[in-house]
N, C-alpha and C positions, 0 to 999 in steps of 0.2 A: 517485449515479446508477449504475444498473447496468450493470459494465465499468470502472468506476473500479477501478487497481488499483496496488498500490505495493510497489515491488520493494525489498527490505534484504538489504545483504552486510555479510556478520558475518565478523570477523578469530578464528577457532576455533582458535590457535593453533597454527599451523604449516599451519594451513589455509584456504580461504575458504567458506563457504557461504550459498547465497542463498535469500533465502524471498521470496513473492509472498503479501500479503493482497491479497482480492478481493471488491468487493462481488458477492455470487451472486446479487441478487435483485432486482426492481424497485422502486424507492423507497428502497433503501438506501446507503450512501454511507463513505466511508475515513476516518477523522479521525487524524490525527497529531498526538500532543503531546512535546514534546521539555522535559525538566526535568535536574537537575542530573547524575541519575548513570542517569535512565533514558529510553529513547523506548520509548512507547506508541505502538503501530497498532491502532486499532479502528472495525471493521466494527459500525455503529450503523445501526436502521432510522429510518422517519423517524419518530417521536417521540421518538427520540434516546437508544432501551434499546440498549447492547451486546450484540452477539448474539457476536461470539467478537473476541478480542482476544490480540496478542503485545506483547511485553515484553522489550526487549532494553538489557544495557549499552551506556551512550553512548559508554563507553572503547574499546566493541567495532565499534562502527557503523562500517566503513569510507564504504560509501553508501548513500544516501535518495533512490530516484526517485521521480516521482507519475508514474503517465501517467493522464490524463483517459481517460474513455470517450469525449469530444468526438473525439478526437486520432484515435481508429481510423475512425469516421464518413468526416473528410477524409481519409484516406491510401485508403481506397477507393474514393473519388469520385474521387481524381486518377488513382489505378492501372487504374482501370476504363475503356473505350474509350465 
């Protein structure tokens, strides 16, 4: 869904740095797969072709957030008067 986005911090040795993939579009969506020595994040539309994709070591991964696009919907219904 558009707004689905998922944040990785990557241990760059001696350093931290964080990356955000994002779905940009309507109909598209985040998919994450985690395998032995790597996580895949990719940005798939809906018939399920990869439109761009990162690739990071799993040794490197310190965190893996998802935030839904659901998740911003309620947080500005609640902040809203």
């Amino acid at each position: 869904m558009r707004g689905d986005r998922v944040e990785i911090v990557i241990d760059a040795g001696g350093e931290v740095r964080t990356y955000d993939i994002v779905a940009t579009r309507n109909g598209r969506r985040v998919e994450i797969e985690t395998g032995r020595a790597l996580v895949t994040v990719t940005e798939v539309t809906r018939t399920g072709n990869p439109v761009r994709t990162a690739r990071f070591m799993a040794s490197r991964v310190l965190a893996l957030v998802e935030h839904p696009a659901a998740d911003l919907k309620v947080a500005h219904a609640v902040t809203e008067p």
